[in-house]
Every structure is written in C-alpha cells, then in structure tokens.
C-alpha positions in Angstrom: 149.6 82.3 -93.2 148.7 85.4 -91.9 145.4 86.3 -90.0 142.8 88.8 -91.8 141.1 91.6 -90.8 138.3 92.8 -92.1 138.5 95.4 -94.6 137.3 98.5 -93.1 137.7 101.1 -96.0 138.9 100.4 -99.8 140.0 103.1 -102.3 138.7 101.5 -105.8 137.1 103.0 -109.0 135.4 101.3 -112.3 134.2 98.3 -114.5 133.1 97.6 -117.8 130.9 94.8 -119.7 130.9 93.8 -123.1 127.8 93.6 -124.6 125.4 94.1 -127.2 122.6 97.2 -127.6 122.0 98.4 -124.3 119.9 101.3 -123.0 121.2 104.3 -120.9 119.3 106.2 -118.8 119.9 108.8 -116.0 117.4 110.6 -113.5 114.8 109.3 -114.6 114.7 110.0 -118.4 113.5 107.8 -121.3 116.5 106.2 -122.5 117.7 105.9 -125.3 119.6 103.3 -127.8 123.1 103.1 -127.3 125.1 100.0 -129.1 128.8 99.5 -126.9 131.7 98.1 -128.3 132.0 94.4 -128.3 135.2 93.2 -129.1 138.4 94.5 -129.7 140.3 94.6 -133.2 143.7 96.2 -132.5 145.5 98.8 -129.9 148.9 100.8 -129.9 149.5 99.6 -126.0 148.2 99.1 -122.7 148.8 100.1 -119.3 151.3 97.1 -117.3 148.9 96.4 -114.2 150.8 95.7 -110.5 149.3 92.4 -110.6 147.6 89.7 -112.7 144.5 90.5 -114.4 142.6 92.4 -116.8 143.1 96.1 -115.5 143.7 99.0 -117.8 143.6 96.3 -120.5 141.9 97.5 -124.0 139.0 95.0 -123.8 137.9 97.6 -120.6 136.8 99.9 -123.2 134.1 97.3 -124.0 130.7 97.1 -122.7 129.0 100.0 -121.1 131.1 102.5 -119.3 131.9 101.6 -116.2 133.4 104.6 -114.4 131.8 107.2 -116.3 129.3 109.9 -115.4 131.5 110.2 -112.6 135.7 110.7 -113.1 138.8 109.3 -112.2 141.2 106.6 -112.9 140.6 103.2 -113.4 141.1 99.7 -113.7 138.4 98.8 -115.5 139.2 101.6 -118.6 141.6 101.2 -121.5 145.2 103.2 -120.3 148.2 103.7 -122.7 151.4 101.7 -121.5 152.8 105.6 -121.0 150.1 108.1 -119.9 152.8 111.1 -121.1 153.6 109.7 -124.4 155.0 111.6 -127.5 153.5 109.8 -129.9 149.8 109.2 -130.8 147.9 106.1 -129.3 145.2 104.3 -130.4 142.0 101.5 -129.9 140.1 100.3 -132.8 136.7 97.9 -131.8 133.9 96.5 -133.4 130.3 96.5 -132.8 127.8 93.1 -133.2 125.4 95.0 -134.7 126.9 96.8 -138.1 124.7 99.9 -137.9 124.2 103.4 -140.0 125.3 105.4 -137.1 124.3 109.3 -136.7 126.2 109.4 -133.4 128.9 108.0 -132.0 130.0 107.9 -128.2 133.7 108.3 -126.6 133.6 108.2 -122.7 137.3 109.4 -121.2 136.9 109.3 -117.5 140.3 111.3 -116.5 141.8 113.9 -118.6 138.5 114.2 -121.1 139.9 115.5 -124.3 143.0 114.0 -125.1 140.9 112.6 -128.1 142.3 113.9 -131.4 141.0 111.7 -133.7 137.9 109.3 -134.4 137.3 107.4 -137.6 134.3 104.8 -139.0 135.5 101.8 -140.6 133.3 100.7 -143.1 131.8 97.0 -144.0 134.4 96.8 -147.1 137.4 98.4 -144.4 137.2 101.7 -145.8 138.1 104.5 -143.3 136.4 107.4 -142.9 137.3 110.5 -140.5 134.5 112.2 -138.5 136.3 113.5 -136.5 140.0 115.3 -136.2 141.6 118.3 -134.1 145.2 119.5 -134.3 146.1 119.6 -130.6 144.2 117.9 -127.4 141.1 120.4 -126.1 140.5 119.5 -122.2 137.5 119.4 -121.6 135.2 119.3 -118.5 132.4 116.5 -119.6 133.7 113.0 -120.0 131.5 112.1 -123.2 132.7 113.3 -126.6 129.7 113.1 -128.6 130.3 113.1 -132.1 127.4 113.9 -134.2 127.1 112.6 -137.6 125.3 114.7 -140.5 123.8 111.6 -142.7 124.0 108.2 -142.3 126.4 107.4 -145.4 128.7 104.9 -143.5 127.4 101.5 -142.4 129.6 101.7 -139.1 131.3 98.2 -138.8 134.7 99.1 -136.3 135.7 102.7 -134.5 139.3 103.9 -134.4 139.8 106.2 -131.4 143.6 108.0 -131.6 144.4 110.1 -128.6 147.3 112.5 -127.8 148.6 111.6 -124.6 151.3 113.9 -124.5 148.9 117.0 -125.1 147.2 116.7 -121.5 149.3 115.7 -119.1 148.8 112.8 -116.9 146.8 109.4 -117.4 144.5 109.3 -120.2 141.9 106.5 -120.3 138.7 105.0 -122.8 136.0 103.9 -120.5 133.5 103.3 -123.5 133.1 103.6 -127.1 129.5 103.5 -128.2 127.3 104.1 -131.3 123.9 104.9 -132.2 121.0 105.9 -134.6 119.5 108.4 -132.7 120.4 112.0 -133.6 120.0 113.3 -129.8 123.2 113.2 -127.7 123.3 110.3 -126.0 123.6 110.5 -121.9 125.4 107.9 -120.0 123.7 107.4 -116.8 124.6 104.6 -113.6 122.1 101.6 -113.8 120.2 102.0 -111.2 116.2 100.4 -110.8 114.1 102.9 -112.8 111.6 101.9 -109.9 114.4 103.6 -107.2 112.2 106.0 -104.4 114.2 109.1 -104.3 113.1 109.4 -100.4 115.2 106.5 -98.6 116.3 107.2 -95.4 118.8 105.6 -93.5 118.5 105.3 -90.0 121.7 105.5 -87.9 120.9 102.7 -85.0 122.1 104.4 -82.2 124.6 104.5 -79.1 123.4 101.1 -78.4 124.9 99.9 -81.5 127.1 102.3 -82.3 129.9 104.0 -80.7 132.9 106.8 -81.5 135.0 103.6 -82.8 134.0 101.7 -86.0 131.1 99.4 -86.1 131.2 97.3 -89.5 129.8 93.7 -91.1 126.1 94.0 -89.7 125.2 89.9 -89.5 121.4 89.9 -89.1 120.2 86.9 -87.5 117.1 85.3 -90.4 114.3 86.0 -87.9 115.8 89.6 -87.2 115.9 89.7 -83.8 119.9 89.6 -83.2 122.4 91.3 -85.0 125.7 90.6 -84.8 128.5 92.8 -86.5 132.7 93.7 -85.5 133.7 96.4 -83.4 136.9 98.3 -83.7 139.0 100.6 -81.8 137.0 100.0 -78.5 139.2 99.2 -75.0 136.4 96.8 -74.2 137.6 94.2 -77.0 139.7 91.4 -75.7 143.0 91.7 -77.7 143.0 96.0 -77.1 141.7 98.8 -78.9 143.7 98.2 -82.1 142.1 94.6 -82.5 138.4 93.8 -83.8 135.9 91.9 -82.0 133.0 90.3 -82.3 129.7 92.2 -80.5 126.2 91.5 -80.8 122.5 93.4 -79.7 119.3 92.0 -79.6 115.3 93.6 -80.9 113.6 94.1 -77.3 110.0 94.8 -77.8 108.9 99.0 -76.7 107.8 99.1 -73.1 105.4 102.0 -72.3 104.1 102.1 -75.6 107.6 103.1 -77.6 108.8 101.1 -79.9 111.0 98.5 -80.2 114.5 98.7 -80.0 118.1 97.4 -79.8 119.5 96.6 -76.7 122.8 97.7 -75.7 125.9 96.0 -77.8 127.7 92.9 -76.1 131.4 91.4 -76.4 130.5 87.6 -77.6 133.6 86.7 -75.9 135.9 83.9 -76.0 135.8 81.4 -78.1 134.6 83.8 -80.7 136.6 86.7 -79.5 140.7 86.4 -78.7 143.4 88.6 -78.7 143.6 88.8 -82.6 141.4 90.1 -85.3 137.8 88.1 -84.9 135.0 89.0 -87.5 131.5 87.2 -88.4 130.2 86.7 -91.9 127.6 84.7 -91.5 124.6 83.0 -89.9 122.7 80.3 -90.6 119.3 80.0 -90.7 119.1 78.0 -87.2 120.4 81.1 -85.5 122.6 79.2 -84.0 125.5 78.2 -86.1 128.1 81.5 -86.9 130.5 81.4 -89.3 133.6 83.4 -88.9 136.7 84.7 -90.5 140.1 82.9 -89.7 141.2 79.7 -88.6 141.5 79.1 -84.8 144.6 77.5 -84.1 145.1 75.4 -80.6 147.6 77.7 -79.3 145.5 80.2 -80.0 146.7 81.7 -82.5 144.8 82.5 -86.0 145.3 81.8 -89.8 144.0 82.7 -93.0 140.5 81.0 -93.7 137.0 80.3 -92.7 135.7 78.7 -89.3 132.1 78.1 -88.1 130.9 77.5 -84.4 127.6 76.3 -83.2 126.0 77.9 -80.1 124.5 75.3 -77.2 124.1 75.5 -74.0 127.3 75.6 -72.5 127.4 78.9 -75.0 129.3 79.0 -78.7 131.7 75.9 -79.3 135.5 76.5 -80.2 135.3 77.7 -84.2 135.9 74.3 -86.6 138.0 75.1 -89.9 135.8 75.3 -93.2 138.5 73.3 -95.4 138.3 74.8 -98.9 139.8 73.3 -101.6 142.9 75.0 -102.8 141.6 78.6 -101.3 145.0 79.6 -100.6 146.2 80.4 -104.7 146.3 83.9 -103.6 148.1 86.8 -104.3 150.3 88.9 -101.4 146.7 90.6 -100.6 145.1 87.6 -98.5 141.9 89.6 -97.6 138.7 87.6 -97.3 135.3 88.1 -96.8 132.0 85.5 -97.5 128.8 84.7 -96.8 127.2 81.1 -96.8 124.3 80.5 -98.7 121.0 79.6 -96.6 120.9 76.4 -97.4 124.1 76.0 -96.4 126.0 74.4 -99.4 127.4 77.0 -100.9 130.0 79.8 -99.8 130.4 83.0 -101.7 133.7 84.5 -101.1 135.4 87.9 -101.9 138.8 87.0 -102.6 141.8 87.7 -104.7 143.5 84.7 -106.9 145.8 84.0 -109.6 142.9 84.0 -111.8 141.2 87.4 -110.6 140.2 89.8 -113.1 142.1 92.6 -110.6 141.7 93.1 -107.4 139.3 90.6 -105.3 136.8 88.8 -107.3 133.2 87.1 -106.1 133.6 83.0 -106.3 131.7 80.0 -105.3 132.7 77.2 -103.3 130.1 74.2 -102.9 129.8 71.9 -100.5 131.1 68.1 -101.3 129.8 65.4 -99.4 132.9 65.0 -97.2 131.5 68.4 -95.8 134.8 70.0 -97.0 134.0 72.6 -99.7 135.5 72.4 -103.2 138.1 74.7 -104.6 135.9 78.3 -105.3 134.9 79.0 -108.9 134.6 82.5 -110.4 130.4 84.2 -110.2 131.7 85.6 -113.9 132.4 88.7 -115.5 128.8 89.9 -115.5 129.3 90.2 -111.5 133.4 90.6 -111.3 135.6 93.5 -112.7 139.3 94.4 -113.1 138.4 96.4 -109.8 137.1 94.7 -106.4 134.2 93.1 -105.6 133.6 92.7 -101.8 131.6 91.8 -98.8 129.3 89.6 -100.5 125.3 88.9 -99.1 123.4 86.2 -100.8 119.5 87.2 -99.3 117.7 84.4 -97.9 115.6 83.3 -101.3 119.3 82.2 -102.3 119.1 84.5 -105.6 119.4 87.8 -104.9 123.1 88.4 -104.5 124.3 92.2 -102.5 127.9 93.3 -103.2 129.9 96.0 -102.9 131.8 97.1 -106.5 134.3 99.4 -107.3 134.1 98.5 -110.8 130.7 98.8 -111.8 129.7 102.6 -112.3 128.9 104.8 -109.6 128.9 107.1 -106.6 131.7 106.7 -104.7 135.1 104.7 -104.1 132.6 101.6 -103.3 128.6 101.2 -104.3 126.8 98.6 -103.5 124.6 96.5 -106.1 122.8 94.0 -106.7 122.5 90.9 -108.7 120.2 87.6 -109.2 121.2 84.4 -110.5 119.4 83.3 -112.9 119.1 79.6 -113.0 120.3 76.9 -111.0 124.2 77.6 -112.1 126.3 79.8 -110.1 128.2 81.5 -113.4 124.7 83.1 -114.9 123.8 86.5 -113.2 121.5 89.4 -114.4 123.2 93.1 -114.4 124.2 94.3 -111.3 122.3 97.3 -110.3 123.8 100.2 -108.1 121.4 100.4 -105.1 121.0 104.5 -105.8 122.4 107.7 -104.1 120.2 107.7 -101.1 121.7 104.4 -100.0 125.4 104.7 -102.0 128.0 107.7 -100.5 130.8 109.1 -102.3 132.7 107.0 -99.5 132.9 103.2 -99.3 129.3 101.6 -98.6 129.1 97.6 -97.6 128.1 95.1 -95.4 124.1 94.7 -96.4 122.8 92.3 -94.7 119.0 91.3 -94.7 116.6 89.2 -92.5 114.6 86.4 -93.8 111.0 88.8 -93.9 113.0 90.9 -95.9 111.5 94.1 -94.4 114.8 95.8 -93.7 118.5 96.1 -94.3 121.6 96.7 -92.5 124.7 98.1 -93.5 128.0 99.5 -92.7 128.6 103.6 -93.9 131.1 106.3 -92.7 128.7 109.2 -94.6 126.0 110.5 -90.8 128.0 108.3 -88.2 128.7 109.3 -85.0 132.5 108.9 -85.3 134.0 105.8 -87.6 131.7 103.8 -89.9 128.5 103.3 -88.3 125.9 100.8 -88.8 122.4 101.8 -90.3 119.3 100.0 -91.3 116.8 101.0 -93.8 113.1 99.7 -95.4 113.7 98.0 -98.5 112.1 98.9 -101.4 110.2 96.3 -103.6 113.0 96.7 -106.6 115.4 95.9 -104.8 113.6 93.2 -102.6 114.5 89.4 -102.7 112.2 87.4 -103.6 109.6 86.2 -100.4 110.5 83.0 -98.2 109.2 81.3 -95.3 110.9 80.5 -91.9 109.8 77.0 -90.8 110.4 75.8 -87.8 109.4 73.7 -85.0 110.9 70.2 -82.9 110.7 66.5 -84.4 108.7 64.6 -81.5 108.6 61.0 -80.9 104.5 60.5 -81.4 103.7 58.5 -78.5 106.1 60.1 -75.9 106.1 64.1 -77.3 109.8 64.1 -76.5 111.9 65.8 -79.1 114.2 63.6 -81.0 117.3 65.4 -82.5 116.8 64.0 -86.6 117.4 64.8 -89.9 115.0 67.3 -91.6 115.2 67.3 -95.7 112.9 69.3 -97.7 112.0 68.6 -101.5 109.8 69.7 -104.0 106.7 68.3 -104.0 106.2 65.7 -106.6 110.4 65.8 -107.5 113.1 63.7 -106.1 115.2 66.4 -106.0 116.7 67.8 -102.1 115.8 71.4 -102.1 117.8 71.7 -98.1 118.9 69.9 -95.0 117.6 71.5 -91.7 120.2 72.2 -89.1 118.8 70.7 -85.8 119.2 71.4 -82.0 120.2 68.2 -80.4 119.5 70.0 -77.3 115.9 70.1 -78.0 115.0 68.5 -81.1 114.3 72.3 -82.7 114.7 72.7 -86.3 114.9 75.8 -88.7 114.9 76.2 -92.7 114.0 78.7 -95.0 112.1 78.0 -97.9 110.9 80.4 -101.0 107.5 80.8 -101.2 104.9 80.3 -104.4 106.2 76.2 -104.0 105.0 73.5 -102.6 107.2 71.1 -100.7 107.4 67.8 -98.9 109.0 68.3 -95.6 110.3 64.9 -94.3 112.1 63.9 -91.0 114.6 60.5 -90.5 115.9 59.2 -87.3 117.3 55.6 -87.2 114.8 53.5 -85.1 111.9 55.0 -86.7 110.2 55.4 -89.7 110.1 58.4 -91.6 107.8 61.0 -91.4 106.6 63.5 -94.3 104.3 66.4 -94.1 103.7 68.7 -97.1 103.8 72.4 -97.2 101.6 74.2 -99.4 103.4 77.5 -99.7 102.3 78.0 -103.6 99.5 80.7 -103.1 101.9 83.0 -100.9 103.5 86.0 -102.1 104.9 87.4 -98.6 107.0 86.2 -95.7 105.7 84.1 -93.8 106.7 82.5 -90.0 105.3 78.8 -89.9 105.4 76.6 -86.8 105.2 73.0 -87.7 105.9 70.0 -85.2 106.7 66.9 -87.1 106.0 63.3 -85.1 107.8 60.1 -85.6 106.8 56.9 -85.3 108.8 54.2 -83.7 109.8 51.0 -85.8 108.2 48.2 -83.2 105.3 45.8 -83.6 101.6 47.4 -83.3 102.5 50.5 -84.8 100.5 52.4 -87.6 102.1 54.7 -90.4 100.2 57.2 -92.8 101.9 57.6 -96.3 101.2 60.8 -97.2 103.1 60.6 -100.0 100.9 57.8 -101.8 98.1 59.6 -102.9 96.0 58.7 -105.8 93.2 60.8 -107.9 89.8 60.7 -107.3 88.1 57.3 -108.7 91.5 56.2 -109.9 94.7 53.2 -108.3 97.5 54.5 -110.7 100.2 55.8 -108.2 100.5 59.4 -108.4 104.3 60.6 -108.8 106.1 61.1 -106.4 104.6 57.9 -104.7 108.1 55.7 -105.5 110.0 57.8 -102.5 107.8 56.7 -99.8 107.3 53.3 -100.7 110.6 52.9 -101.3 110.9 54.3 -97.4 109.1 50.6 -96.7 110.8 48.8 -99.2 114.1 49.5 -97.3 112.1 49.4 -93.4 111.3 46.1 -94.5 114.9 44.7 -96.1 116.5 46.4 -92.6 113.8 44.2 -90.2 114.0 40.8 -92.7 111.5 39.1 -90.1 109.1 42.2 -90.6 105.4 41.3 -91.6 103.0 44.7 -92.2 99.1 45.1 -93.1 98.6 47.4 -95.5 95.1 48.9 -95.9 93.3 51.5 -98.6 91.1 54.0 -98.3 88.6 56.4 -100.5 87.0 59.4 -100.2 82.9 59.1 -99.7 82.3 60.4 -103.4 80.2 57.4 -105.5 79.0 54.4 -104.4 79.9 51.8 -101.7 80.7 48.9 -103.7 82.8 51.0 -106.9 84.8 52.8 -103.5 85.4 49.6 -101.7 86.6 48.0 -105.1 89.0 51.2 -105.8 90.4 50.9 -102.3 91.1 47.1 -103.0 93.0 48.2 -106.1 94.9 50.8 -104.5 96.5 48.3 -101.8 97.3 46.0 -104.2 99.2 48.4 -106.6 101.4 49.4 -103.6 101.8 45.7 -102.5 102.8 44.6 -106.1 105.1 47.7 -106.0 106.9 46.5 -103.2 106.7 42.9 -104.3 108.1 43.4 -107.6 111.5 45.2 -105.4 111.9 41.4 -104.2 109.9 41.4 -100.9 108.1 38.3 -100.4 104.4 38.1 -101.0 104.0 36.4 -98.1 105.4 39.7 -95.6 102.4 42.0 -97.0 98.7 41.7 -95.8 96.1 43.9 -97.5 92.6 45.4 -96.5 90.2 47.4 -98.1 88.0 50.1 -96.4 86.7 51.9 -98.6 84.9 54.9 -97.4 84.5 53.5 -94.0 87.1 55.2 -91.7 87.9 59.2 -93.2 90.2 61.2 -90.8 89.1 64.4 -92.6 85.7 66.1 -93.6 84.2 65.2 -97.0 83.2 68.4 -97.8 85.9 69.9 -99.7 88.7 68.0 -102.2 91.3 69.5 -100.4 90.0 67.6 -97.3 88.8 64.3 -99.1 92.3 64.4 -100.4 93.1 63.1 -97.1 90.7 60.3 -97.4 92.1 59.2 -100.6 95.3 57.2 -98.8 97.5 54.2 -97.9 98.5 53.3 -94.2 100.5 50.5 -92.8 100.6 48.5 -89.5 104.0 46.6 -88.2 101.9 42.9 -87.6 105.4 41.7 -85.8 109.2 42.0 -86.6 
C-alpha cells in the first residue's frame, strides 16, 4: 500500500438531507416554514458519477438544499445524465406532509433558469401546471419561487421539467420545497442563530507558523502543547517536499506579557522519517500520539494508523492500529482520524466501497483483542455524496467537528458541527456550519480543542503568512462542547507513598457500567482521564497484590471545566491490614445494602476465593444520630447483611468475623449528612492468610 499524506487543500462543493418540515433562516431573520422533498417518485436520468456512490443521483434533490445560497456544481444535487441535452428532463418527488401549498421552492445551483416547467400533482394524481415558459430564462438567483394565487391543490408530488439544451452547460436541482406561507421563502446556511458576528481569529505567530504550510493543529487536553505537521520547510527530516511532525509549548508571560507559544520543534525520529509523518491525535495522558501510516521495520511506511507512547527514553517506535478490513478502499487511499477520549473508539475520514462519494466519517471501536473492528458509517445526517474530512470528536466525547463539502456553505470546505445523540454512533443532530467569521471561501479544517474548552485551533490559508497557517480562537457557548473534568494524579502504595503503575476504571456511580480506562505512566504511577461533568462517578484502582481501591467523585453540581488532583492509595493484600468499602453504604437508620454495594463486596468475594486460607473481621459502623443501643443494633445488622452476602457466594461461615461499633469510632464530623455519610460504613481487617 501506498503511504498518505495529509490532505492539505480539497476542491469539493454540496450535500443534501431528506427530511420532513424544516425551517430556513439567513442573517438572522425569523424563519420561516419550508416542507423539502422527501422521497423520490420518478426521473428522466442521472448524471454517471466517476465512482461509487450517491453523487448527482436524483434523491440529492431531497432534503434541504445543500449547496444553495451559494453556486456551483455538485455532487450532492440532482444532474441530467447529459448536461447539453436536446430533449426535456425531468424529477418528480413527494412531500410527507400533503399540504395546500401557496408557494413552492426550486433551488438550481448552476445555470439557474433552465427550469421550464413545474407542475402540482394532486392527492387523486391529477396534474396541474403552475408554472410554464417557452424557452429557458437565465437567471442570476438560484431559487425560483413560484407563487401560488389560492390554495385549490392539496400538493401531494412536484414535477420539475428543465431544458438543458437551452443554457448551456450542467444544469442541476439542489432542492424542491413547499410551503403555506405566501412570503418568498429564503434559503439560508444552518448556522447557530446564537453565532457572534465579532469572532476573531488569531494567527499564532512566527513561532508557529512559518512561509511553508502549517496544518492538523493537535492540542494536547490540558492545552499546554500543540502539536500539528509542517510542510515545505528544509528543517524536516525527509526534505522540503515531505511533512513532518513539529510541536510548541504555552510558556507563561515573563515581565508581565502574556503567555505565549514557544518556538516550533522537529519531534524527530521515531515520529519523523524521511516520508510523509502526520499526528491525529492525542490522548488524554498527553502522552500517547497517534499517527498516520504504518511504520514499517525498514523504515519504510504504509497506509494506516500507528500510535506511540512517550517515556523517558522519549516517544517509542509507532505500533500499527490493526483495523478490521480498513483497506476496502477506492484508488483515493487518503486518511485522516481522531480517537475518541476514552480511547475506544476511532473516527476516521475515509473513502470505501460503501461511501456515499468522496470520503465519508465512520467508526471503528475498540474489541477486546485491542484491535479495532472494521469502521461503520456516522450516517447520512453527518456524510454526503461530497467529502467529509479531518474529523475532531471534543473531549465530552459528543460534540463531533468536521470539515464538509457537502453540507451548505461558504467555501470549497466549512467546517460544522455535530452531537451524537445517544449512546450509538449512527444518531447525530444537524450539522451546523461554524459561520463566516470562522468559514473562508477557501478550505477550513483541522479544529482541534482542549479539554477546558476555552479555545480552538485550526488550520486556514484565508490571513496566513504564506501557506495555510494555524489560528486559534475563543469559542463561543453554541458551539461549545459540553464541560469535563481532567482528573489526574499517581496510584500510591498506602504505607510506602511509592507509586504503583495500576489500572484506573471509572464508572457511574451506583451503575455497573465502565464509563473509561485511565492510561497510566509506569514510570511514575501518574494517571489521566477526562470525565463530563454534572455526574457522579466511582473512580477505582486495581493492581494484583492488592486490594482495590475506590474513591467517588462528585462532579454532579459543576457546570464548567474543572482540573482535579486526586491521589488514590492501595492497600496491600497481607495479614493486619485494614480496608474501607466505600462502596457499601447504607441510609441513615437502615442495613438494606444500597446499590451499587454488590461490586465491592464482590471485590472480597473474589480476595477471599484467590487467598483460600484467608480469614477477615468485618466491623460496622453508624453515624451518632439516635440512640446508643438502636445505633449499636443497626451496626450489628449491617455486618451481618454483608457477611450473609458473602456467605450465601459459598465462602465459609467460619472465614468471616463480625463486630459492631456503633457510633463509637467516626472518621468524619457529625455535623453535616454529607460527612456522617462517612460514618455510616463497612471496613474489613485481613486476621491471617
């Protein structure tokens, strides 16, 4: 296979989605009612595309328009097989929604006015002309607007005939829409009503940027390294003509300026070599990068995915990403991706036998083999009969950024946004176009965004100080992902406070569901995950040797980023040793196990079948609310629920020891519930192995 580059500059145009009543709107205006086509009921001919797909197809004139306001040919809009054609063509569609309309909508993105004739068909098939010309009238606005006087037809299906041989050149449908309302309709790009019209983007400097191309801006999730490919500079290792990998860092302002980024460095080899070398991604650790192509032991590269983890000795030689099948490509084996941050999934910008046209967005998951399973199309609410590219899935691991030529509007590449809606990969709002003051008339790609969510980065040609440059600007709340915390901190042995490299595995709290896995340094014991805020979860960490440990994070009341430090302490499986479980906690004045409980206990359950010789004391305690004698009763009740629980798994009554305290020994203040929470809990002792 060949290697990839990166693709620096694309040329693409439109898209369009079938659909029921949707609303238009433009600069700000009320919108208005505006019911697209929704299926297709006959057509003369279509267009032959070059490849595969959907492109130029007559279900493109469904849905919204997708190139139109703006002109020009494109995939994603009905075409004649022959755009200089003698004889008449035609596209008749129906609506979902049978409606008595007083307007009705044709959208012709190049060559308006080839349209010579438009006709309602009624609910009993009838046709009825509204409206007819002799010859083709070129016209400058891409909408014919056709209003109707009354509404005597109950509009069912539209017959559009055009005249291709009347205006030379292609002749293309983007849209055919109808409506009630009696005002012209205007077709608008869907962009956030809540869009400032004052964005700036700030050009990051010769430190960054240089009279070559700087593209792919790879924020680091705490924002303090970026990382992005350089072109057409002498200093990369395989010449001028080849693309390398470079990275700067956020140094604090000295002197009272702010801060800034420091001047661009080669990464080098391993990342670098004398071919094409681009990142993609970065996971939350910081310290694992994942790369385009497969590194080869001669040194040589393939088509694909690699990833390489920083230590340090510095970044490791890159380790193929083995996807499933990836390779069902067409001749065009460009690739770009980004990995989700909890690392399972990959989305990857790719063109396939199964495209819609040129590259599509699909997922490919994790399996437990850590290879990745063959990638699945994100859907036709995300992909067109154009490109979708250079994908960015933000840090809440919803909010999707891509770059569409097939969605309307500004220039040969917009970038949009997305958010998955549920815990599926195939269901997706509407993408909207990020606006003018951030979309060029040129190609725009590449956003990128730190975890805080503060700023963006991206690639554009449009104010750079030669090729593309790289920019960053503030982000706008509708357009933000939703808020996350970075947590971080070491796993520590408890009696030594030597970090121990473990396993770190986050849930939700009170579900036995695996919300991430924390990358770890086994340098250091450091760990880093990202969690969305407004939950609460139970962070838990596993070594062999020891049992596990599991603190909960309360994150449920924040609404903003957040950077939490939080040391986690194991405790090691040997005689003597004491053990909290958090996760057994119990209601105040009551012994029934709260859920949730069955995931710790059943961490003792298997301590004690992996150490069959294992005897433990296991002892209850209440908060200081009531009397002694009722609270020394309920902590007696509460050790012998968990010891029946453990008995009725098959361990022998004779293993488990109980005591009751009661009140007697809180490790937290009584004052509040939150803290007599902590009172109300379970703890064992090892008695001997």
């Amino acid at each position: 296979m060949p290697t990839q580059r990166l693709l620096l500059c694309f040329c693409f145009l439109g898209l369009a989605l079938t659909g029921f009543a949707q609303r238009t709107d433009r600069d700000g205006r009320p919108p208005r009612t505006v019911q697209w086509a929704g299926r297709v009921v006959g057509v003369s001919s279509e267009k032959k595309a070059e490849s595969t797909g959907d492109q130029y197809k007559a279900l493109q004139a469904l849905g919204r328009p997708s190139k139109v306001p703006e002109m020009g040919q494109s995939a994603c809009a009905w075409a004649p097989a022959s755009p200089d054609g003698t004889t008449n063509e035609w596209i008749q569609v129906g609506f979902v929604q049978p409606m008595r309309a007083r307007q009705i909508i044709v959208a012709e993105n190049v060559n308006p006015g080839a349209v010579v004739r438009v006709s309602i068909i009624d609910e009993k098939g009838g046709e009825h002309t509204v409206y007819q010309v002799s010859e083709p009238q070129a016209r400058t606005n891409p909408l014919l607007t056709i209003l109707l006087p009354d509404s005597s037809f109950v509009c069912h299906q539209v017959r559009v005939v055009i005249n291709g041989a009347g205006i030379r050149g292609i002749n293309q449908i983007d849209a055919i829409g109808i409506s009630e309302d009696t005002k012209p309709i205007e077709v608008g790009i869907n962009v956030s009503a809540a869009t400032p019209k004052d964005i700036q983007k700030e050009n990051l400097g010769k430190t960054v940027n240089s009279a070559g191309q700087e593209v792919a801006p790879v924020i680091s999730p705490d924002g303090k390294t970026l990382y992005f490919t350089r072109n057409f500079n002498k200093a990369n290792i395989g010449g001028a003509d080849r693309q390398d990998v470079w990275y700067s860092t956020l140094e604090s302002g000295a002197n009272g300026n702010p801060p800034g980024w420091s001047e661009a460095v080669n990464i080098g080899p391993p990342i670098n070599t004398s071919g094409d070398n681009a990142i993609s991604g970065m996971a939350p650790d910081g310290r694992t990068a994942y790369l385009i192509n497969i590194y080869k032991p001669d040194g040589g590269l393939s088509f694909g995915i690699s990833k390489s983890i920083r230590t340090k000795a510095g970044w490791s030689q890159p380790a193929e990403c083995k996807i499933v099948n990836n390779y069902n490509l067409h001749e065009k084996n460009q690739l770009e991706f980004c990995v989700s941050p909890d690392g399972r999934a990959i989305i990857l910008a790719v063109q396939r036998k199964d495209t819609r046209g040129d590259r599509d967005l699909y997922v490919s998951l994790e399996r437990p083999d850590h290879t990745w399973a063959e990638p699945v199309s994100l859907g036709a609410v995300v992909n067109t009969a154009e490109s979708e590219s250079s994908p960015f899935l933000a840090a809440d691991g919803r909010t999707l950024y891509f770059t569409s030529a097939g969605h309307s509007g500004y220039g040969n590449g917009d970038i949009f946004v997305a958010r998955r809606l549920d815990e599926s990969w195939g269901n997706w709002s509407e993408p909207e176009n990020l606006g003018p003051a951030i979309n060029t008339a040129e190609w725009d790609g590449y956003f990128t965004i730190p975890a805080s969510g503060d700023f963006a980065y991206l690639s554009s040609r449009a104010g750079s100080m030669g090729e593309d440059d790289i920019f960053r600007l503030k982000l706008y709340p509708a357009i933000k992902p939703d808020p996350v915390a970075i947590i971080s901190g070491q796993v520590l042995d408890a009696k030594s406070k030597k970090p121990i490299a473990s396993q770190i595995v986050t849930n939700l709290f009170n579900e036995n569901k695996d919300v991430t896995k924390a990358d770890f340094n086994p340098e250091t014991g450091e760990y880093k995950l990202i969690l969305p805020t407004q939950k609460t979860y139970n962070l838990t960490a596993t070594k062999e040797g020891y049992f596990p440990t599991t603190e909960t994070l309360d994150l449920s009341k924040d609404k903003r980023f957040r950077d939490i430090r939080r040391n986690l302490y194991l405790v090691k499986i040997e005689p003597g040793q004491k053990f909290t479980m958090r996760e057994v906690l119990f209601e105040q004045g009551q012994f029934a196990l709260q859920p949730g409980a069955s995931t710790e206990l059943n961490r003792v359950f298997d301590m004690l079948t992996s150490y069959p010789e294992m005897a433990i004391l296991v002892e209850g305690h209440t908060d200081n609310q009531g009397d002694w004698e009722p609270n020394m009763k309920l902590s007696e009740d509460r050790v012998r629920v968990v010891k029946s629980y453990l008995i009725d798994k098959g361990i022998a009554e004779t293993r488990i020891q109980t005591k009751a305290w009661g009140p007697s020994k809180p490790i937290a203040s009584n004052e509040t519930d939150e803290r007599r929470k902590l009172n109300r809990r379970v703890e064992f002792t090892i008695l001997h192995l």
